[in-house]
N, C-alpha and C positions, 0 to 999 in steps of 0.2 A: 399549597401556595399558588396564585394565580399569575402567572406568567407579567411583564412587566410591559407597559403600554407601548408600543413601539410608534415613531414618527414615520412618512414617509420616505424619508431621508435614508433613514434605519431599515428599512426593510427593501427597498431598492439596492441597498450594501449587502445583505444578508440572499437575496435572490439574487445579486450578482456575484457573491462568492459560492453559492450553490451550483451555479453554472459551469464557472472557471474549474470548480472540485472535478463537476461530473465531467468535462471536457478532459482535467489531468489523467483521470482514471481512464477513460476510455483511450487515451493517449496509451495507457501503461496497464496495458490488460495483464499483462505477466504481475504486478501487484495484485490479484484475486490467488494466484497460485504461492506468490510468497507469504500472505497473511493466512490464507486456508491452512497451507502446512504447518505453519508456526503456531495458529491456534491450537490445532490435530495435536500434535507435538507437545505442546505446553498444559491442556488438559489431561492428556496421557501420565504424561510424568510428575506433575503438579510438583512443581519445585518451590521450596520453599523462599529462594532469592529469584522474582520472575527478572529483575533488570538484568542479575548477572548472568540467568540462564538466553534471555534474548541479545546479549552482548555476545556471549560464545557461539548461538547458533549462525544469529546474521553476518557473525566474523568468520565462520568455517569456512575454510578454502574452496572445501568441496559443494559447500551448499547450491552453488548454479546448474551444475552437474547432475546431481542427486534428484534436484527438481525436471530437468530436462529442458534448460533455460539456457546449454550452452552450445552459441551459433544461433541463438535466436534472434531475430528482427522484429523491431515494430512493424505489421501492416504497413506497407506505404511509405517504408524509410529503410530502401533497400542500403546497405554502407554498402561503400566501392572504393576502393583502394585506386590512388590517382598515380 
């Protein structure tokens, strides 16, 4: 099927939310190390229930930890206790 006409309107939205995505991401680099694992993880195991297997993993206590995500800072947003 051939993709659906889009106006300029529509693709000025669609490049502008492509922006904002890539902006969030590079904001949230530690997101590459949380979905890497979880896919590693979840093709490994191949669970039959994947929401209730990504419900237990992303709720694990230990999960920031285990990745090496705990004490970590954005780039450029150092926290400082006032």
């Amino acid at each position: 099927a051939e993709p659906l006409p889009m106006g300029p309107d529509m693709a000025k939205k669609r490049v502008a939310l492509a922006i904002n995505n890539e902006e969030y991401l590079r904001a949230h680099p530690e997101l590459r190390t949380l979905v890497n694992a979880f896919v590693t993880v979840l093709v490994e195991q191949k669970p039959s229930d994947v929401a209730g297997f990504a419900h237990s993993w992303f709720t694990e206590p230990g999960l920031a930890a285990s990745l090496g995500l705990v004490g970590w800072e954005r780039p450029g947003e150092a926290f400082e206790l006032a």
